[in-house]
TORSEVEX-496378 format. One line per 8 residues: number of its first residue (from 0); their letters; for each residue x, y, z of C-alpha. Coordinates in pm, 1 decimal. Last residue first. Layout:
REM TORSEVEX-496378
NUM) a) X Y Z; ...;
***
This chain:
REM TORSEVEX-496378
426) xxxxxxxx) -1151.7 4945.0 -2297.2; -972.2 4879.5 -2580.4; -657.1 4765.8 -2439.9; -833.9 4548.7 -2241.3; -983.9 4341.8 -2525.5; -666.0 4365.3 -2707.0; -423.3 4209.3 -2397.5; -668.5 4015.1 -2331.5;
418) xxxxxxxx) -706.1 3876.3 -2711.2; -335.5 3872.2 -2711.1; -302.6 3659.2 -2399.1; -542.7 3374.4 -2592.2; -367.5 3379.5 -2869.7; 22.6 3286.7 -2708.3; -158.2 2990.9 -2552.2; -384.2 2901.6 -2831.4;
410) xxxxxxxx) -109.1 2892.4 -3024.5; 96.4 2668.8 -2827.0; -163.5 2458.4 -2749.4; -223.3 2417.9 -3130.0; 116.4 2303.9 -3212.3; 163.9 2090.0 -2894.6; -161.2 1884.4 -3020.8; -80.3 1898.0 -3410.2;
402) xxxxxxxx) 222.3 1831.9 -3314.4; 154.3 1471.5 -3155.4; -126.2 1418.1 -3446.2; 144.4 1438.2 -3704.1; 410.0 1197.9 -3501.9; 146.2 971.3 -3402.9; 173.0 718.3 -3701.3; 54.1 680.8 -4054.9;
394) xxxxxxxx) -206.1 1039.8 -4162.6; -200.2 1113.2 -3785.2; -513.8 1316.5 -3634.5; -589.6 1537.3 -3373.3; -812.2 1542.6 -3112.1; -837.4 1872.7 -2852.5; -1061.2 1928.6 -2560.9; -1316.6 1933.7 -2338.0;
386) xxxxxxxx) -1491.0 2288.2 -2276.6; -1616.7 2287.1 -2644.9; -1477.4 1976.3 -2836.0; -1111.1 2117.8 -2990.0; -1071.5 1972.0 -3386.4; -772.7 1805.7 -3556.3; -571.8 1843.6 -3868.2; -255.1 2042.3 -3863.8;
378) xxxxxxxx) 22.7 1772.7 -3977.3; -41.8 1529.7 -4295.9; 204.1 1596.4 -4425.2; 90.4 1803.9 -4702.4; -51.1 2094.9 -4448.6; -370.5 1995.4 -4293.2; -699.6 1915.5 -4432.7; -1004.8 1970.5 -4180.7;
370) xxxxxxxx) -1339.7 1853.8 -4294.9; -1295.8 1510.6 -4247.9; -1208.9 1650.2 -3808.8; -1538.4 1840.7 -3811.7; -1769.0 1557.8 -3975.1; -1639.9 1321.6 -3737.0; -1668.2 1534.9 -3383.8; -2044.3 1638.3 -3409.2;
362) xxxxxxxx) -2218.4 1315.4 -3449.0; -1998.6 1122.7 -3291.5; -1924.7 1332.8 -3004.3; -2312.2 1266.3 -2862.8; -2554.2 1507.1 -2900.0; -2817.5 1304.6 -3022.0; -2671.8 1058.9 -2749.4; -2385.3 824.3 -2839.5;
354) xxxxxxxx) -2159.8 937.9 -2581.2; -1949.5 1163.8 -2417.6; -2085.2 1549.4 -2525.2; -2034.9 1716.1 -2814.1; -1982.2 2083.1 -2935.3; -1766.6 2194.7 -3206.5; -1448.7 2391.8 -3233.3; -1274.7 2418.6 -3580.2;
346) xxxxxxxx) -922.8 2398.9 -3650.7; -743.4 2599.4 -3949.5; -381.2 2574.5 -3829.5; -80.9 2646.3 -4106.8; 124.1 2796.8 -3829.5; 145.7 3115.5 -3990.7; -160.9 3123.9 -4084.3; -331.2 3102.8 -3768.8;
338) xxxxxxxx) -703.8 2987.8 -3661.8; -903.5 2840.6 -3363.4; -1256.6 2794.8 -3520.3; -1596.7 2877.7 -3463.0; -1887.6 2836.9 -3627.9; -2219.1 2933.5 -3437.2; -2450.4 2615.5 -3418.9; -2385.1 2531.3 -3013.8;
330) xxxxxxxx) -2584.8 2288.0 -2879.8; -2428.4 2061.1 -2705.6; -2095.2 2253.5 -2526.8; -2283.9 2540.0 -2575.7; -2622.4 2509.0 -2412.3; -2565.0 2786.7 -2105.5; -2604.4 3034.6 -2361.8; -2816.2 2930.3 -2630.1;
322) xxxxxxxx) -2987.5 3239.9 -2669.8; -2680.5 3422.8 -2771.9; -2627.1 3759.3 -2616.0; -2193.1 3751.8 -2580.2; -2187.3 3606.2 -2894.8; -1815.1 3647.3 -2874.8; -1720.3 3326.1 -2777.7; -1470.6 3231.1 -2580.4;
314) xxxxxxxx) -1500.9 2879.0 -2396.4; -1302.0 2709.2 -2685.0; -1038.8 2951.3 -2615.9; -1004.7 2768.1 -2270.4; -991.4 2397.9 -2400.2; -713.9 2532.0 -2580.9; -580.1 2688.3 -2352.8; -541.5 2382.9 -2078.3;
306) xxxxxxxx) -428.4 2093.1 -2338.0; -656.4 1791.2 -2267.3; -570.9 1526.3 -2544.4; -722.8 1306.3 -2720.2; -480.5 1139.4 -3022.4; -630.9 970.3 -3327.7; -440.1 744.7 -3546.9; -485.1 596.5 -3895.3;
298) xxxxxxxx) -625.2 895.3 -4135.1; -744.4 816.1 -4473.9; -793.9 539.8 -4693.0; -440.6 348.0 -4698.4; -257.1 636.3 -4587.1; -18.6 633.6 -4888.4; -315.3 843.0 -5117.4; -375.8 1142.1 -4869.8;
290) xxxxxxxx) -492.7 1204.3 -4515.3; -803.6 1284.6 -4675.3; -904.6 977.5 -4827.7; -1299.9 1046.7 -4837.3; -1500.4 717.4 -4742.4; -1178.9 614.3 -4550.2; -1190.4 902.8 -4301.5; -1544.5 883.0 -4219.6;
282) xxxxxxxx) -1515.7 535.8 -4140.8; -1247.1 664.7 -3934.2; -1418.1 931.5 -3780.9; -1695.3 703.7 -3708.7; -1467.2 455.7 -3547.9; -1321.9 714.8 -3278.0; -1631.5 901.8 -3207.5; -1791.8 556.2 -3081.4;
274) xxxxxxxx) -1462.3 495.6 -2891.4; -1515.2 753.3 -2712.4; -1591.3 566.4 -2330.7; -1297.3 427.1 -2422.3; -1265.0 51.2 -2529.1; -1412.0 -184.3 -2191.8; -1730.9 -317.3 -2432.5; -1573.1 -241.0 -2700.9;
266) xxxxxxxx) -1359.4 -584.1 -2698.3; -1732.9 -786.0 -2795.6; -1581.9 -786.6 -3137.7; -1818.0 -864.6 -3459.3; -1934.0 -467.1 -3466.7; -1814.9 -456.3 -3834.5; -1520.3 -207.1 -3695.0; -1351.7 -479.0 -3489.3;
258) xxxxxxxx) -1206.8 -347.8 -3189.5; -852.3 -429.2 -3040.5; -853.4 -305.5 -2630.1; -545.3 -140.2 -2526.3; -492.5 -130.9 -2130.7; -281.6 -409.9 -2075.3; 52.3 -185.8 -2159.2; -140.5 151.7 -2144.9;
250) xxxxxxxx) 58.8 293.8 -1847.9; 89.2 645.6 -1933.4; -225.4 707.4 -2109.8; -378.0 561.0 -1745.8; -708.6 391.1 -1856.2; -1037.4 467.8 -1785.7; -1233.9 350.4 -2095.9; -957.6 161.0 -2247.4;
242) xxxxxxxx) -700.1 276.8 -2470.5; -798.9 217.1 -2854.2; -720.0 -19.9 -3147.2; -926.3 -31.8 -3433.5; -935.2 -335.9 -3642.2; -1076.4 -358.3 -4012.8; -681.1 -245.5 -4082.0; -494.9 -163.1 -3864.6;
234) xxxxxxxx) -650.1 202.7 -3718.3; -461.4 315.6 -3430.9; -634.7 478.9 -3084.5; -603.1 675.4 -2851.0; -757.5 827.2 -2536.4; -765.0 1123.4 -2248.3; -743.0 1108.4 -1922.4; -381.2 1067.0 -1747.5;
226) xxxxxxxx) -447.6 1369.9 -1490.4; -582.8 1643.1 -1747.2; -401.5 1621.6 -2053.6; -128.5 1771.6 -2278.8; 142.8 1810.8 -1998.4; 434.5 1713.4 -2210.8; 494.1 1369.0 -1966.1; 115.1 1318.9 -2012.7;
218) xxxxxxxx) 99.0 1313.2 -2416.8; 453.8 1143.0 -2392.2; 294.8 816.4 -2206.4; -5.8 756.3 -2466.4; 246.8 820.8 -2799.7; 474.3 523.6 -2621.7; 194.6 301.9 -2578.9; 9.5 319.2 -2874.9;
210) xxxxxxxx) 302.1 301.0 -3053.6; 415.3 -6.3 -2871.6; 35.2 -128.3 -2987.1; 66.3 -52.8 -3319.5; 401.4 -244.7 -3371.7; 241.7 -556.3 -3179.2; -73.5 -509.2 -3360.7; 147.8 -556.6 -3666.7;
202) xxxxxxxx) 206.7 -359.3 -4008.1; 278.5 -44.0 -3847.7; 244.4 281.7 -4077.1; 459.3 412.8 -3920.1; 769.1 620.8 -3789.6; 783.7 553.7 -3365.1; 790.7 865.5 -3171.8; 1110.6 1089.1 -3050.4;
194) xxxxxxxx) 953.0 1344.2 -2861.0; 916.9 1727.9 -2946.4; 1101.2 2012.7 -2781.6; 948.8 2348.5 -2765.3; 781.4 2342.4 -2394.9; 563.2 2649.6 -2362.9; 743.3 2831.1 -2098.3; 600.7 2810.1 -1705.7;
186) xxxxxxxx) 327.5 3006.5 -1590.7; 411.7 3163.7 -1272.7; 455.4 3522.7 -1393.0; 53.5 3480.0 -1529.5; -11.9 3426.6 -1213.1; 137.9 3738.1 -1065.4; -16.8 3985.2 -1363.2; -354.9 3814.6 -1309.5;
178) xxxxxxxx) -321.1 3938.5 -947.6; -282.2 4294.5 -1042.0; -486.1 4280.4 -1328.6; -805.0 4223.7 -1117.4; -709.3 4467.0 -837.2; -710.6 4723.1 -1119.7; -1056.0 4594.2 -1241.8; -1171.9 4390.0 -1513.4;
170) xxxxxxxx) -1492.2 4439.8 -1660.1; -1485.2 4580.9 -1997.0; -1699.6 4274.8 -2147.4; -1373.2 4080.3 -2359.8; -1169.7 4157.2 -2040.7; -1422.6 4000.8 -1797.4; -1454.3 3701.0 -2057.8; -1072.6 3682.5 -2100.1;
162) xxxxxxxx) -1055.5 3683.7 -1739.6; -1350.5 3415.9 -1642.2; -1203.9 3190.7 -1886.8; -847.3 3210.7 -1731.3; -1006.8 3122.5 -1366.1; -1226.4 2854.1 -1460.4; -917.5 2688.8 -1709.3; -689.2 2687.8 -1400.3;
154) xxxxxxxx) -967.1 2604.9 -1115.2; -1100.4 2294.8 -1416.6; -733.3 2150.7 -1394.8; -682.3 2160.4 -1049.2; -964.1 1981.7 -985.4; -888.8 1724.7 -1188.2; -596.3 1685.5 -1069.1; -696.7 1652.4 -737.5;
146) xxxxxxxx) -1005.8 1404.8 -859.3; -738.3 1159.7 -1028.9; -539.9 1106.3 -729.6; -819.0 1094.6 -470.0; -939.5 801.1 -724.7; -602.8 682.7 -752.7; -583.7 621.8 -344.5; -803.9 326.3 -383.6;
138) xxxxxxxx) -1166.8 211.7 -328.4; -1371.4 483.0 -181.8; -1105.0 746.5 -296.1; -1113.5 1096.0 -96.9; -957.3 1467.5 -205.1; -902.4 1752.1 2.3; -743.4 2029.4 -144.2; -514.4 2291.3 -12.4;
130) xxxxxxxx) -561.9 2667.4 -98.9; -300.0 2935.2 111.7; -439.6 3239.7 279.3; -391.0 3108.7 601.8; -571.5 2803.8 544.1; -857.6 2835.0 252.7; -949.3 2463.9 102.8; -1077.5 2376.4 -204.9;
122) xxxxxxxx) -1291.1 2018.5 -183.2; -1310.9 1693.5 -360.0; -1534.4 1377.9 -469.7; -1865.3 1603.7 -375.0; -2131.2 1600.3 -101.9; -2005.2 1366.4 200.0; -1684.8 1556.1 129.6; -1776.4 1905.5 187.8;
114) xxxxxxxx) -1960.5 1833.8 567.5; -1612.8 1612.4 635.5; -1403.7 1889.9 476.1; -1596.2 2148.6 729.2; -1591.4 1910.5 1050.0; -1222.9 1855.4 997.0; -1139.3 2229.5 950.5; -793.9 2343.4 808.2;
106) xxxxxxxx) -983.4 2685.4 742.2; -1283.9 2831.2 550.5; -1423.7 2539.7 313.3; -1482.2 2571.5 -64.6; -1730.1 2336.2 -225.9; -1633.4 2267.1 -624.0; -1888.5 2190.3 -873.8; -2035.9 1953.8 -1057.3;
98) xxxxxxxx) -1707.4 1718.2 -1046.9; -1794.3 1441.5 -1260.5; -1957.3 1523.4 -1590.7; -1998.2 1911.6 -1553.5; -1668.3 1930.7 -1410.0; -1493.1 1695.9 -1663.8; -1617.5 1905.6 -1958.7; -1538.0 2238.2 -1870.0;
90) xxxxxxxx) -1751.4 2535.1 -1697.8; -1640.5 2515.3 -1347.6; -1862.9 2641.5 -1074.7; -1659.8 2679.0 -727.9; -1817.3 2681.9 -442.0; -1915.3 2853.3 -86.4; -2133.3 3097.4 -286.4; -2086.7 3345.1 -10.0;
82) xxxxxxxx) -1925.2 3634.4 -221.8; -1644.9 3677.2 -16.0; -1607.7 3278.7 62.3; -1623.7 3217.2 -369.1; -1381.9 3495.5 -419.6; -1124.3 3402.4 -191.6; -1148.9 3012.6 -300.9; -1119.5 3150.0 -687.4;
74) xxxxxxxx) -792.7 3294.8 -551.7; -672.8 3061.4 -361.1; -716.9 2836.5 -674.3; -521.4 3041.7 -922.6; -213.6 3085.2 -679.0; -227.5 2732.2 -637.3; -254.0 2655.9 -980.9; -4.6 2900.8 -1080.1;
66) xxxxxxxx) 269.6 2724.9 -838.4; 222.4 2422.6 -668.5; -148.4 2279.6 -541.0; -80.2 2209.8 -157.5; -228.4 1857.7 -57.0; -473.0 1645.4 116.6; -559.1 1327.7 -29.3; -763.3 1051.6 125.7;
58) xxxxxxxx) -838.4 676.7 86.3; -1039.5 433.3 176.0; -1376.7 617.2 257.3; -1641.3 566.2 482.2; -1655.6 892.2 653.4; -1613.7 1052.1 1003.1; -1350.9 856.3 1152.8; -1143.1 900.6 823.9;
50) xxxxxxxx) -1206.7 1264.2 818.1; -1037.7 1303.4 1175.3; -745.1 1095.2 1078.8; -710.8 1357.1 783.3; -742.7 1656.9 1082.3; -505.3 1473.3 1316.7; -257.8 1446.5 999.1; -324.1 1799.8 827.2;
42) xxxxxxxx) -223.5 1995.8 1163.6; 133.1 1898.3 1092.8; 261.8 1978.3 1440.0; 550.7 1755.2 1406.4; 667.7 1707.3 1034.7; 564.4 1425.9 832.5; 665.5 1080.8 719.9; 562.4 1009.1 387.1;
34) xxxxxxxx) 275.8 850.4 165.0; 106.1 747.9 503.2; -70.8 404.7 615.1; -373.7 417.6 819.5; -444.1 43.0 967.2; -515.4 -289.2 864.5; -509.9 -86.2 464.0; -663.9 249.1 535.9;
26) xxxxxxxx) -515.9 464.2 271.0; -304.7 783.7 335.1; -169.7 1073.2 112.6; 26.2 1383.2 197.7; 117.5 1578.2 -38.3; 352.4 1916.4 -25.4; 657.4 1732.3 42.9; 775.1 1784.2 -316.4;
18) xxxxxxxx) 617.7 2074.6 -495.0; 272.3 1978.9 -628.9; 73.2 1987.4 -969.3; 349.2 2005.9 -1153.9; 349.2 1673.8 -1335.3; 587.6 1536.0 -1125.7; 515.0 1637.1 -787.6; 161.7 1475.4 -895.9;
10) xxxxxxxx) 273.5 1159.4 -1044.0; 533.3 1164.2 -678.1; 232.3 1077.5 -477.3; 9.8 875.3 -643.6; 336.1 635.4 -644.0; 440.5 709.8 -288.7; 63.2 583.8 -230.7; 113.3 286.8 -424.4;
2) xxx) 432.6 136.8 -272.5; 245.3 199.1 63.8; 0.0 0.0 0.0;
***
């Protein structure tokens, strides 16, 4: 047990999320075990034993969020106790799905996180100015993993779409800048190197697969998802192979399930929750060849990722009075599209939700991705799903969809502070 929770432990120091020594994670196993041994007079292990007494949980995670996401989450937590909402309302895709929203407590409080946690999977916590968040697992110590990160995710892409909106409307204030200005400092460089993928097409499952698994592990070492959610998948063939719904992109090894596209395979049953959008953009994809002539009938790999700004400018909208506010991320019918010239991007942003439903991701996602073309590599097609994020698409391999996904984060990134800058600017 303990093997595990130094494992939950360190994927968070090492994606960012936390500075080392800043998590503290136990699971009741005969008795409480710890992540790491802790400092006397840390008030968080009395008050975590405390929240074990009062809940039925297995597992719990109480930590300091590192750099702009904890200066981006105190400051949401201010605004929600000044204001006396008490929570945090998100408006991306993993929120609305799992999260609904985010309670905020007032102190290092055991009855308060207890009262927070018997509603929601997590909680933002105000201590001396600082946030902390509370996170619990029912089963294992991933769950409390997977719901801080989460969490931390939707508080940076909350915060960043609530400034470009208040800058877009003329309503930021001195203050506002002020502390925008010091996160903005903490943001770390855009990260310009590229990884070393396999060349395709592959010719085996077994090729495929180490593909699979090697494009899966560099979309969360460059920070291109939210916790290790996401999926992928390689056409060979008839067969479509794609992460499981659930899966860790980082540790797909057992986690690739091979799907017949007549239906004959009872293997998508555990493929992603997307797999649905997956095979209907390939079908799409061989009825019109876009990837080009070598591709064997269009595109062979899809990559999902998560990358923060772009799943922010897909949030912007300047239909500031549309009647279908509140509706976008199903019902949206205004065309959109994240655009440069420069970089050769032309992608379009659609709405969809998980699923088959009527608005389900493959009816919206397949025709938006065909539509795209991409420079004569194959590089720059994809689409971002309103509030959820980006998939791209490899004409052979990964290599195309892999830039694609750092290509148009790193657009995004750079466009979205030049709209603030301009909307501000001309206010």
């Amino acid at each position: 047990m303990i093997a595990l929770l130094t494992k939950y432990a360190a994927k968070l120091t090492a994606s960012g999320l936390c500075a080392p020594g800043d998590v503290l994670l136990a699971a009741l196993d005969d008795e409480l075990a710890w992540s790491q041994a802790h400092e006397p007079g840390d008030p968080r292990r009395p008050l975590m034993e405390a929240v074990f007494a009062g809940l039925n949980i297995s597992a719990l995670l109480l930590a300091r969020p590192a750099g702009a996401y904890q200066a981006v989450m105190a400051e949401l937590a201010r605004q929600a106790l000044a204001t006396g909402a008490d929570s945090i309302t998100p408006g991306d895709c993993e929120t609305r799905t799992f999260l609904h929203d985010l309670p905020v407590v007032d102190g290092l409080s055991a009855q308060g996180v207890i009262q927070a946690l018997r509603q929601r999977k997590g909680c933002v916590i105000l201590h001396e100015n600082e946030a902390f968040v509370a996170a619990f697992g029912t089963v294992s110590p991933e769950q409390a993993y997977v719901t801080f990160s989460s969490m931390c995710f939707a508080c940076f892409v909350a915060y960043f779409a609530e400034h470009l909106r208040l800058a877009r409307t003329g309503g930021l204030t001195d203050e506002r800048r002020s502390a925008f200005a010091r996160i903005e400092a903490l943001l770390p460089p855009d990260r310009a190197d590229r990884p070393d993928l396999l060349p395709g097409p592959f010719t085996s499952e077994d090729q495929a697969r180490e593909a699979i698994i090697q494009a899966g592990r560099s979309t969360v070492e460059y920070g291109l998802v939210d916790s290790y959610f996401g999926n992928i998948s390689y056409r060979l063939g008839d067969t479509i192979l794609i992460s499981q719904t659930g899966s860790s992109l980082d540790e797909l090894g057992a986690c690739i399930d091979p799907c017949r596209m007549d239906g004959s395979s009872c293997a998508g049953l555990t493929a992603s929750s997307e797999y649905s959008a997956h095979k209907a953009v390939y079908e799409a994809e061989q009825t019109t060849g876009q990837a080009g002539p070598d591709s064997g009938g269009g595109a062979r790999a899809i990559l999902h990722g998560h990358p923060r700004f772009s799943v922010i400018l897909s949030l912007d909208c300047e239909r500031l009075d549309c009647p279908k506010l509140g509706e976008c991320h199903r019902a949206c019918d205004t065309p959109r599209s994240v655009v440069s010239s420069s970089a050769g991007l032309n992608i379009p942003i659609v709405p969809g939700e998980v699923g088959t439903g009527p608005y389900g991701l493959c009816n919206t996602l397949p025709p938006a991705l065909v539509g795209t073309k991409g420079d004569a590599t194959g590089k720059g097609r994809g689409a971002i799903v309103y509030g959820h994020g980006l998939f791209t698409l490899g004409a052979t391999d990964f290599r195309d969809a892999f830039a694609t996904l750092m290509d148009v984060e790193h657009f995004c990134h750079a466009e979205y502070f030049r709209r603030v800058d301009q909307f501000d600017a001309a206010r």
